[in-house]
MARBA-3410 file (N, C-alpha, C, O; in Angstrom, 1 decimal):
185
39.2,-32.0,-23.6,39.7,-32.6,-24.9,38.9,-32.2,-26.1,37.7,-31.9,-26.2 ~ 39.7,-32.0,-27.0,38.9,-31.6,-28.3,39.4,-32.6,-29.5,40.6,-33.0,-29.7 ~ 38.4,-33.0,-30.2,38.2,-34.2,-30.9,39.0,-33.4,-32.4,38.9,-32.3,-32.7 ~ 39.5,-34.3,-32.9,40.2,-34.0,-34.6,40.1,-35.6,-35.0,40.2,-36.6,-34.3 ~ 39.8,-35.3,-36.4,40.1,-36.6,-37.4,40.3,-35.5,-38.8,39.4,-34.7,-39.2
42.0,-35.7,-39.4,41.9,-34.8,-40.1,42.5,-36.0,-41.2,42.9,-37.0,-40.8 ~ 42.5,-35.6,-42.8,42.5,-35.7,-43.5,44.0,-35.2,-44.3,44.5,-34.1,-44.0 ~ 44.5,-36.0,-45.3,45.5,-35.2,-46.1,45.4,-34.0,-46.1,44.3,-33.7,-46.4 ~ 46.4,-32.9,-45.8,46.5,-32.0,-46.2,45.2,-31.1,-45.3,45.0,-30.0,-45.5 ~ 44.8,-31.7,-44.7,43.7,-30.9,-43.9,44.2,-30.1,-42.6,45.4,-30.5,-42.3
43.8,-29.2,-41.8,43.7,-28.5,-40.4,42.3,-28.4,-40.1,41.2,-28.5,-40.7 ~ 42.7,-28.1,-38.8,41.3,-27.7,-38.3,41.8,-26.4,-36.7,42.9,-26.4,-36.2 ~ 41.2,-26.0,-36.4,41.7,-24.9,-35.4,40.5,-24.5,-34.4,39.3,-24.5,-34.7 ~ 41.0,-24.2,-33.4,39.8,-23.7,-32.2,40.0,-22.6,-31.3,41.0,-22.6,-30.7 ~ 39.4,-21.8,-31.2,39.5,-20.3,-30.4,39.7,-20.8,-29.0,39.6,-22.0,-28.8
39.8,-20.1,-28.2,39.8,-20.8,-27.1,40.4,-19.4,-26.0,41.1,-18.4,-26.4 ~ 39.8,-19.6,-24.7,39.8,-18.0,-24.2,40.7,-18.3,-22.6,40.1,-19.0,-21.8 ~ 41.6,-17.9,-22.3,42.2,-18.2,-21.2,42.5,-16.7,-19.7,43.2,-15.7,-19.7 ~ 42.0,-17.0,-19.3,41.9,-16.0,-18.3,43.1,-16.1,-16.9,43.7,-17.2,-16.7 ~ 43.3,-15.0,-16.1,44.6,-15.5,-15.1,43.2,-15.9,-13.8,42.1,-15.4,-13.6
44.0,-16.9,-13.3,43.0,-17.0,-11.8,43.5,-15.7,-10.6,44.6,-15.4,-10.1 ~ 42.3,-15.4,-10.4,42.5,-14.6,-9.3,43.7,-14.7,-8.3,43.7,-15.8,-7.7 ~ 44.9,-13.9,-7.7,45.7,-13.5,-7.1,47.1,-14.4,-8.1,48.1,-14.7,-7.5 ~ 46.8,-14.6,-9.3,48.0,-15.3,-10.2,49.3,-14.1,-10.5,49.2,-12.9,-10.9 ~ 50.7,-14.9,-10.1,51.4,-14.0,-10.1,51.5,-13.2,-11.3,51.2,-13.7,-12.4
52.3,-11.7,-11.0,52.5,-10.8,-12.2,53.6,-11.7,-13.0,54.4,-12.2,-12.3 ~ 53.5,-11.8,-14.6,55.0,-11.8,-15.3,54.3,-12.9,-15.9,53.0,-13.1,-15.9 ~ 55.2,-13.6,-16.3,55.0,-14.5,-18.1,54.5,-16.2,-17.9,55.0,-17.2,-17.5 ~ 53.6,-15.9,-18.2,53.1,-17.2,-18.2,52.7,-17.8,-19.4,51.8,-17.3,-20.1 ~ 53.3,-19.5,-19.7,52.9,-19.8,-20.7,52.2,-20.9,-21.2,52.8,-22.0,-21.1
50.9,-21.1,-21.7,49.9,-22.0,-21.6,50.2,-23.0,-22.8,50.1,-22.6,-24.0 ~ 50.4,-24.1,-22.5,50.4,-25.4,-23.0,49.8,-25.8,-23.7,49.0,-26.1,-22.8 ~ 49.0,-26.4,-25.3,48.0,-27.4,-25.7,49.3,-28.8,-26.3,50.3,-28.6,-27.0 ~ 48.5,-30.1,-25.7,49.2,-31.0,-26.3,48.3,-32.1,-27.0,47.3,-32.3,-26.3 ~ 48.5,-33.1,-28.3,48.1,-33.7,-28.6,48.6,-34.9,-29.0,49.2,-34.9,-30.1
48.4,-35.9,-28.6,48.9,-37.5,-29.1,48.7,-37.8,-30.4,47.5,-37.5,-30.8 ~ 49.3,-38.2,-31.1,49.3,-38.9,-32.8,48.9,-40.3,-32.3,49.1,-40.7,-31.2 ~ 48.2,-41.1,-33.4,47.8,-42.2,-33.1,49.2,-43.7,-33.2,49.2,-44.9,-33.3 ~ 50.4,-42.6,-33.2,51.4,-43.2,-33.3,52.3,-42.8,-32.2,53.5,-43.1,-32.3 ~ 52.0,-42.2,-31.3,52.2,-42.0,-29.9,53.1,-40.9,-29.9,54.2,-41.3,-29.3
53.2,-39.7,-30.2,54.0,-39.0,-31.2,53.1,-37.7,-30.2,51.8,-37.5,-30.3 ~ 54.1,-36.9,-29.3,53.1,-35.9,-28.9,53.5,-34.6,-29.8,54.5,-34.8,-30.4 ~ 53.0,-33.5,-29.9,52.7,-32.3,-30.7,51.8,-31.2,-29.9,50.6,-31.3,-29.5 ~ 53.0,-30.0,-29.6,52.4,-29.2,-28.5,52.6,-28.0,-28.7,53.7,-27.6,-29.0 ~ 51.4,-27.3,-28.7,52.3,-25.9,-28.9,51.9,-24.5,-27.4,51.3,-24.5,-26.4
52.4,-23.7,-28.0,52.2,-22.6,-26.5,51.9,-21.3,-26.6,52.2,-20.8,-27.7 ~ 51.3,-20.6,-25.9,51.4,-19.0,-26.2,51.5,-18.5,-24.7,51.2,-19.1,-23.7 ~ 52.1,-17.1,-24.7,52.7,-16.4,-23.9,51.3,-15.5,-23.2,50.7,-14.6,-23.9 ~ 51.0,-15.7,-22.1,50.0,-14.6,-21.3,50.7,-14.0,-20.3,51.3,-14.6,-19.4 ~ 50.6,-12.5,-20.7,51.2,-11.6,-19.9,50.6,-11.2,-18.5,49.7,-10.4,-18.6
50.8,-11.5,-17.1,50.2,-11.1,-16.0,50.7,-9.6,-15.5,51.7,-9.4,-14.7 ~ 49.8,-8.7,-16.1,49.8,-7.5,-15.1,51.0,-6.8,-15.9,51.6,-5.8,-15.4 ~ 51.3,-7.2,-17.1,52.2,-6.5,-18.0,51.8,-6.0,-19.4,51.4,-6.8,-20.3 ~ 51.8,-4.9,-19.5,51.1,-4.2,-21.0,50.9,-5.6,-21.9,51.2,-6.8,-21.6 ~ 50.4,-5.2,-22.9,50.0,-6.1,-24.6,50.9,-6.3,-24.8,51.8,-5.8,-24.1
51.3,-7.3,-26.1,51.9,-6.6,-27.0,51.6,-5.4,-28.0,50.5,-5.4,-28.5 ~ 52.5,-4.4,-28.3,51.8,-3.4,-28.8,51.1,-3.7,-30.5,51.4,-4.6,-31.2 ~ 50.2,-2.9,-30.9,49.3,-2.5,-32.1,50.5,-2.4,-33.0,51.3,-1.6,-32.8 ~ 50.6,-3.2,-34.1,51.2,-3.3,-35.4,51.5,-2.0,-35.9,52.5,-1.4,-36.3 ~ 50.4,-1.7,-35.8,50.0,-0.1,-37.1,50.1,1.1,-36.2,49.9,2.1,-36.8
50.5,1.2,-34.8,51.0,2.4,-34.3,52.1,3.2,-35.5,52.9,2.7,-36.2 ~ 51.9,4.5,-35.4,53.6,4.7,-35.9,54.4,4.9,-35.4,54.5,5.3,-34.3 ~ 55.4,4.7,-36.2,56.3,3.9,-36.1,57.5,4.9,-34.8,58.6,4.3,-34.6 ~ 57.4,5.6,-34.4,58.2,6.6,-33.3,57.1,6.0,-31.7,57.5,6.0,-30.5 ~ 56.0,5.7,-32.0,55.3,5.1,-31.2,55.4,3.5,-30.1,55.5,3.2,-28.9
55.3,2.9,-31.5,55.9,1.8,-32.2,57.0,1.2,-31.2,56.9,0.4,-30.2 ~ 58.2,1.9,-31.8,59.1,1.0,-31.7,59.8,0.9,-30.5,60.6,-0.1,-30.5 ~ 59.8,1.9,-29.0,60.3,1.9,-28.2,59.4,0.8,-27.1,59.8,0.2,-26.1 ~ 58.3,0.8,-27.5,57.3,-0.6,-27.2,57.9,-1.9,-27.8,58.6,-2.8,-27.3 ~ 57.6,-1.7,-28.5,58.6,-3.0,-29.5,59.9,-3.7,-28.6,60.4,-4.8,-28.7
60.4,-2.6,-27.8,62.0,-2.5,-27.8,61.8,-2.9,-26.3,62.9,-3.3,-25.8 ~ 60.9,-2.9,-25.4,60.3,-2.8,-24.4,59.8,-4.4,-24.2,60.0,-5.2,-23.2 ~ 59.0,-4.7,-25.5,58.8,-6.1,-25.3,59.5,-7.1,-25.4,59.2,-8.2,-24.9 ~ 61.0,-6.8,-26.4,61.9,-7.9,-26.6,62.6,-8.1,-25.6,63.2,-9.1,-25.3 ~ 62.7,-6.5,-24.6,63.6,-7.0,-23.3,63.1,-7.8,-22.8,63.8,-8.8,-22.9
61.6,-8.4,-21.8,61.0,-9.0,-21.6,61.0,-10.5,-22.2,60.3,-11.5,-21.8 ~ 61.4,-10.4,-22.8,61.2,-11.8,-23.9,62.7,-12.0,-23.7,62.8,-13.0,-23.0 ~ 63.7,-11.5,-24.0,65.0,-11.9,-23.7,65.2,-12.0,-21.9,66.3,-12.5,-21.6 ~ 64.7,-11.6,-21.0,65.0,-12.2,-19.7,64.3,-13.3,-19.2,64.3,-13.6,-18.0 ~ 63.3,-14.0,-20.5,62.5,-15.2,-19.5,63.2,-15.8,-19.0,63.0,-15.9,-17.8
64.2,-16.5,-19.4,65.7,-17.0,-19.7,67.2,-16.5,-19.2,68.0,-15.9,-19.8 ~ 67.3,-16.9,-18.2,69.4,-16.9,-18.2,70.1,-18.0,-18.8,69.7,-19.2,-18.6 ~ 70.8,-17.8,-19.4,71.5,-18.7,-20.1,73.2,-18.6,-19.7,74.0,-18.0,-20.4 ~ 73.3,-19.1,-18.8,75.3,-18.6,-18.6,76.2,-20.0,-18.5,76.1,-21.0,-17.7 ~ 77.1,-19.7,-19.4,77.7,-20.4,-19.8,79.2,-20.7,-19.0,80.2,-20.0,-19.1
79.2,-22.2,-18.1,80.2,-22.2,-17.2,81.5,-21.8,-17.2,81.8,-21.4,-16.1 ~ 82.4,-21.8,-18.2,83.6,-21.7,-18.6,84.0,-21.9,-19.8,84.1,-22.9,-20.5 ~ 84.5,-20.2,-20.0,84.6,-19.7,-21.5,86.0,-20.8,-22.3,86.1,-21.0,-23.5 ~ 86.6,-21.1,-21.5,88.0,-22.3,-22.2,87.4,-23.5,-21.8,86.8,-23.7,-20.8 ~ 87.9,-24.4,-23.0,88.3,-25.9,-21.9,89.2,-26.3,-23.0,89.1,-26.3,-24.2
89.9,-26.7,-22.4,91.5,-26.9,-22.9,91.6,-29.0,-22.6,91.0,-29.7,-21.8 ~ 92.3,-29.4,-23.5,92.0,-30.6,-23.5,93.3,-31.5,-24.3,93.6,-31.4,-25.5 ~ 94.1,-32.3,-23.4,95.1,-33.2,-24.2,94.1,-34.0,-25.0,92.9,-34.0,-24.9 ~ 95.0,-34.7,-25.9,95.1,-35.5,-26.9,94.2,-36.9,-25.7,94.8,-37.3,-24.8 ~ 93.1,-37.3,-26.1,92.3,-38.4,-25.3,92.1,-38.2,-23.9,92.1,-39.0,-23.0
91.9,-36.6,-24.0,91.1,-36.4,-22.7,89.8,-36.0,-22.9,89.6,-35.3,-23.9 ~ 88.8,-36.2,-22.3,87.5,-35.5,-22.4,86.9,-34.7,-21.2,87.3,-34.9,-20.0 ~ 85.9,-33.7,-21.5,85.4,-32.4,-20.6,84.4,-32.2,-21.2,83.6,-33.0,-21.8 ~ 84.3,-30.8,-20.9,82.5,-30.4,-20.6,82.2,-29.2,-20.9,82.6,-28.4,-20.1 ~ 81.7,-28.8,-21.6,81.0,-27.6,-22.0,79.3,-27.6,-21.2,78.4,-28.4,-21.4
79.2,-26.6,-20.3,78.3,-26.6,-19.1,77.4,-25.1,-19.4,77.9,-24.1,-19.7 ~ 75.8,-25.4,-19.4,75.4,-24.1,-19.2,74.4,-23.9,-18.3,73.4,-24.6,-18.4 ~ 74.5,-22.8,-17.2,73.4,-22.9,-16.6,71.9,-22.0,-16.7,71.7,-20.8,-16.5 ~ 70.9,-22.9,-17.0,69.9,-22.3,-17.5,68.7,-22.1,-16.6,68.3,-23.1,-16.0 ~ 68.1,-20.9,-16.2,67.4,-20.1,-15.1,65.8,-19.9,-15.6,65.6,-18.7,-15.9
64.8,-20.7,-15.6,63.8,-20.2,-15.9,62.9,-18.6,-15.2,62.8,-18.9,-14.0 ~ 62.7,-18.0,-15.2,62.7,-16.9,-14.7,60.7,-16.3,-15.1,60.2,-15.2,-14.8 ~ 60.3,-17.4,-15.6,58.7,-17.0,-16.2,58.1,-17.5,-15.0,58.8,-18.0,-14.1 ~ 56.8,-17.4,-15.0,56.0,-18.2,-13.8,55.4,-19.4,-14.1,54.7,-20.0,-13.3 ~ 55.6,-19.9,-15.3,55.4,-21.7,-15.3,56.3,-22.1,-16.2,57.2,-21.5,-16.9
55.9,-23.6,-16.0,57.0,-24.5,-16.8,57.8,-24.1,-18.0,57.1,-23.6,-18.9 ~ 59.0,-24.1,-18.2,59.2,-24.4,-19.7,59.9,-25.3,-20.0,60.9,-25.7,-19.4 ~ 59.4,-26.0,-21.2,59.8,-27.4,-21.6,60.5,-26.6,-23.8,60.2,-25.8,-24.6 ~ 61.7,-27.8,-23.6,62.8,-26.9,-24.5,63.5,-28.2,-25.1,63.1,-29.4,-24.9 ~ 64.3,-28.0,-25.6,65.3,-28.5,-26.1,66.8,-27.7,-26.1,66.7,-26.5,-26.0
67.8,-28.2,-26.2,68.9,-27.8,-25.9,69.7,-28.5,-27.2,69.4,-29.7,-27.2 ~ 70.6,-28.2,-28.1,72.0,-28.5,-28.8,72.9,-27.7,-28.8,72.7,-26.5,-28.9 ~ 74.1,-28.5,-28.7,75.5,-28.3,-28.9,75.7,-27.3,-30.9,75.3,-27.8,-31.9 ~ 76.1,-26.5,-30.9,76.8,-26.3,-32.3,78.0,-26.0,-31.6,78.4,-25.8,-30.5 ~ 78.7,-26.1,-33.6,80.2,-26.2,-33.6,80.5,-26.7,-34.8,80.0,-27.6,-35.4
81.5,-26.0,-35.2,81.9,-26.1,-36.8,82.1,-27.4,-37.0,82.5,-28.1,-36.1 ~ 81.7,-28.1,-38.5,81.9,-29.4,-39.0,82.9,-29.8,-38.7,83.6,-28.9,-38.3 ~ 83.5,-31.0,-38.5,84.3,-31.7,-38.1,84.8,-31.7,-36.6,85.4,-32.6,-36.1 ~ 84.3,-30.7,-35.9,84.0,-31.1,-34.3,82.6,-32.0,-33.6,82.3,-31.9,-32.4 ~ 81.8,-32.9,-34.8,80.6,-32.9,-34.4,81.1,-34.6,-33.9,80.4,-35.2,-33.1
81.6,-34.9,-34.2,81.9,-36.4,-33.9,82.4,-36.1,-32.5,81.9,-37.0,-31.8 ~ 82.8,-35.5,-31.8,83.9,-35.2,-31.2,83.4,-35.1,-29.5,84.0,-35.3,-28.5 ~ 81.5,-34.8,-29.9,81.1,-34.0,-28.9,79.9,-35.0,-28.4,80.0,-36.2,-28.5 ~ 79.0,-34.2,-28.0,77.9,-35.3,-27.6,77.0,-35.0,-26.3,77.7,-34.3,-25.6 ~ 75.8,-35.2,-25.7,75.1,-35.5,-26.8,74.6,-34.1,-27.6,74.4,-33.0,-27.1
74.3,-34.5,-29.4,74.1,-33.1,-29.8,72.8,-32.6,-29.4,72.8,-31.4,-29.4 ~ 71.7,-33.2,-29.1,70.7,-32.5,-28.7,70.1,-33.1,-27.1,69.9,-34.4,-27.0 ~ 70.0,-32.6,-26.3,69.0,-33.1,-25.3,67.9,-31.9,-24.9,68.2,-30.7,-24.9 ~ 66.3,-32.5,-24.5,65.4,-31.8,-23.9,65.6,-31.5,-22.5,66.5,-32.1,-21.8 ~ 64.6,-30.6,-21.9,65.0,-30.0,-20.5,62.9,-29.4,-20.1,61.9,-29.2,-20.8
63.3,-29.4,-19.0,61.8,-29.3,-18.2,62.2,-28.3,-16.8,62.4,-28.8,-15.7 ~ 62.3,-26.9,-17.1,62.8,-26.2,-16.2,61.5,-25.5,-15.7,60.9,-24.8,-16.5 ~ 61.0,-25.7,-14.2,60.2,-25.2,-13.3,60.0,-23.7,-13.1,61.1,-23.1,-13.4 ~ 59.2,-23.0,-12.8,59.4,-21.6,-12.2,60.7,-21.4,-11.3,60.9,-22.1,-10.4 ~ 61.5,-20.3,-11.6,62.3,-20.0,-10.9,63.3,-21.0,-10.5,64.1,-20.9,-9.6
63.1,-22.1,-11.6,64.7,-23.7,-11.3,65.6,-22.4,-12.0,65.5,-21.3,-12.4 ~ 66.3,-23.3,-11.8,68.0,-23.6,-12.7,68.6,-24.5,-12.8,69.2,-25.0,-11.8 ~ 68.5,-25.1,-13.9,69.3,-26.4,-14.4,70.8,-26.3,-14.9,71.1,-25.2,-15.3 ~ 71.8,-27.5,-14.9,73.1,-27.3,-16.0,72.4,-28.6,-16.7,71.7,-29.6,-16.5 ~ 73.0,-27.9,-17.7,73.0,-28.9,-19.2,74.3,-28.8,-19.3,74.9,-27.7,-19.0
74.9,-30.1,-19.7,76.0,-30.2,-20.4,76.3,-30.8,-21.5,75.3,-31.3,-21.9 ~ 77.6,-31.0,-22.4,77.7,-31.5,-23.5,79.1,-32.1,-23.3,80.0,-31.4,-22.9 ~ 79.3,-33.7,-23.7,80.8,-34.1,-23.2,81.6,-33.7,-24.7,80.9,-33.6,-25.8 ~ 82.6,-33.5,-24.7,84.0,-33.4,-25.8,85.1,-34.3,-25.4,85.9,-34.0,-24.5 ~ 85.3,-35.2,-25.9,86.1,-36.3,-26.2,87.4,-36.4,-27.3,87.3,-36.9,-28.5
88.3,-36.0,-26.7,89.5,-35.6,-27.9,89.7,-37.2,-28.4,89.5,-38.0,-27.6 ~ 90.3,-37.6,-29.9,91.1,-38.6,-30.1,92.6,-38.6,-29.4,93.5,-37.7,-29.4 ~ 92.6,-39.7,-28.8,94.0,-39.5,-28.5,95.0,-39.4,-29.7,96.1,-39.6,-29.4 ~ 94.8,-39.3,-30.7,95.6,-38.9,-32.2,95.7,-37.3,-32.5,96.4,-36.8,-33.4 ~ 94.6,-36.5,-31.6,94.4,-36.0,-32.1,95.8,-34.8,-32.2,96.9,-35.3,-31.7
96.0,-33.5,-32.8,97.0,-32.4,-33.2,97.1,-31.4,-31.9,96.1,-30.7,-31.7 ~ 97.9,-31.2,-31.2,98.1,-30.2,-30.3,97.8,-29.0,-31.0,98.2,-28.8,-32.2 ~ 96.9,-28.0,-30.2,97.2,-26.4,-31.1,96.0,-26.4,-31.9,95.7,-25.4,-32.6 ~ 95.0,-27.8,-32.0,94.0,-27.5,-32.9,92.8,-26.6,-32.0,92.7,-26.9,-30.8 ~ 92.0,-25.8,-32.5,91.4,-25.0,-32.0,89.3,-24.8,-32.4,89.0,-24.9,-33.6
88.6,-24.6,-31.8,87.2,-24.1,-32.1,86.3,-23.7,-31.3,86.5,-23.8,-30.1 ~ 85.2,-23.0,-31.8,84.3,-22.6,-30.7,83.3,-23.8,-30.6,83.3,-24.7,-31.4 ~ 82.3,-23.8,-29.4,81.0,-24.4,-29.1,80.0,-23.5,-28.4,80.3,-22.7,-27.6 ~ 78.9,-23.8,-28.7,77.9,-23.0,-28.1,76.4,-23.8,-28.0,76.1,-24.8,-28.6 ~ 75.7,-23.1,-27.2,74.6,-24.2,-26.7,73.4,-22.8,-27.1,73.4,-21.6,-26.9
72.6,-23.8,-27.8,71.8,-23.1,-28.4,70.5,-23.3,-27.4,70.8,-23.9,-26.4 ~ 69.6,-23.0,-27.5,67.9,-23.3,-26.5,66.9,-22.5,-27.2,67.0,-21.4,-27.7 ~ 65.9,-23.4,-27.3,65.0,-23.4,-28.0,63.6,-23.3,-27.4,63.6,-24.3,-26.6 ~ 62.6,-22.8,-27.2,61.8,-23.5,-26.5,59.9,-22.0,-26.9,59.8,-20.8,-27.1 ~ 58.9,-23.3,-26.7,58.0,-22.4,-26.8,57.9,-21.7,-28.4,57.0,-20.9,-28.7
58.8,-22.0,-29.3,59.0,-20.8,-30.4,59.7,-19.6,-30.3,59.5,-18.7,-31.0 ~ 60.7,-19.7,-29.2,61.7,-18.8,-29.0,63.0,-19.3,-29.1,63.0,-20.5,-29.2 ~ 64.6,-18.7,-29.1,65.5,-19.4,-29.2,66.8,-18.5,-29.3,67.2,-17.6,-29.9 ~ 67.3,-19.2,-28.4,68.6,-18.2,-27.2,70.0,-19.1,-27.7,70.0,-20.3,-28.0 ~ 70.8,-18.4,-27.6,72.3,-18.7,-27.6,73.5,-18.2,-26.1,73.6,-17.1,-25.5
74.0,-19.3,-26.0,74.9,-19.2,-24.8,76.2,-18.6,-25.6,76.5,-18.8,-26.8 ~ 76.7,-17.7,-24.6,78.1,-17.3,-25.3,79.1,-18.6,-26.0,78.9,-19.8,-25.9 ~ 79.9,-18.2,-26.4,80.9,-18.8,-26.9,81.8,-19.8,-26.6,82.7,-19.5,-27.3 ~ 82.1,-20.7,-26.1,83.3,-21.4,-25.5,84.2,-22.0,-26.1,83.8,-22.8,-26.9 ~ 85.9,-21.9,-26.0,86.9,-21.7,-27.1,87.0,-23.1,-26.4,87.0,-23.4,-25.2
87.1,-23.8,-27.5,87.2,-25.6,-27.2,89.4,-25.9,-28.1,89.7,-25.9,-29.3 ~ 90.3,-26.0,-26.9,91.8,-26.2,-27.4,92.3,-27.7,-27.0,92.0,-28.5,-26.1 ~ 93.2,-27.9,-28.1,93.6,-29.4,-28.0,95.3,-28.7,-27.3,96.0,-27.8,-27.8 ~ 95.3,-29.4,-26.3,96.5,-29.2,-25.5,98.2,-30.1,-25.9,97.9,-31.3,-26.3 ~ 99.9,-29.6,-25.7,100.4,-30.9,-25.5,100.1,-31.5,-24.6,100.5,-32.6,-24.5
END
């Protein structure tokens, strides 16, 4: 535990040295600090240790050096994560409701803890629900998140939109494909 009493407008910060334990698997691991508010309010943040996988590369390489590294590390960083999205339609009478489903694959070697929302153009936000929920996906889980859609039974046959499920997590942030949301006769 490390002690703070901060002040308006104050920080304070701490070095701190993290090493892998002996026979710790290869690939992405991401280390945790969390801290309680005296209003019970947690605040956590994370950084990424790479096991048995290059750096990230040197800023100031140039730039032909650079950038296929660069391009090397974002793949990496874009497969911690599957994000697949159950079914690109969902078609829906007038006061029926469904589901916009995604299934999400942690694929790093520890926890990741996230949040998840629904987008979708204004006037579909009433419609949907819930707009944000968190998630706690294990090494190698897969979870579905879902989001319900609830037509008015008033509503207009032939009205049309997209939805998509955004994920957030760590200071990273992924988008599920698209799903064409239709009001049916």
């Amino acid at each position: 535990p490390l002690r703070y009493d901060l002040g308006p407008l104050a920080h304070a910060g701490w070095d701190l040295a993290v090493r892998a334990r002996p026979g710790a698997r290869r690939g992405r691991h991401f280390v945790a600090a969390r801290i309680t508010g005296e209003d019970g309010q947690v605040f956590e943040d994370a950084v990424l240790v790479s096991v048995g996988e290059p750096a990230a590369p040197a800023l100031d390489l140039p730039l032909e050096e650079l950038f296929p590294l660069y391009l090397a590390d974002q793949q990496k960083a874009a497969a911690e994560l599957d994000l697949i999205l159950a079914e690109p339609r969902l078609a829906l009478a007038p006061g029926g409701t469904g589901r916009i489903a995604v299934e999400l694959r942690n694929a790093t070697r520890s926890p990741v803890r996230g949040e998840a929302q629904l987008l979708s153009p204004f006037g579909s936000w009433a419609l949907t629900g819930p707009w944000t929920r968190g998630f706690t996906a294990e090494p190698d889980q897969a979870l579905a998140l879902d989001f319900t859609v609830t037509i008015p039974a008033a509503a207009r046959p032939g009205q049309r939109w997209w939805a998509l499920v955004k994920v957030m997590y760590f200071g990273r942030v992924r988008y599920s494909e698209p799903a064409e949301v239709t009001i049916t006769d």
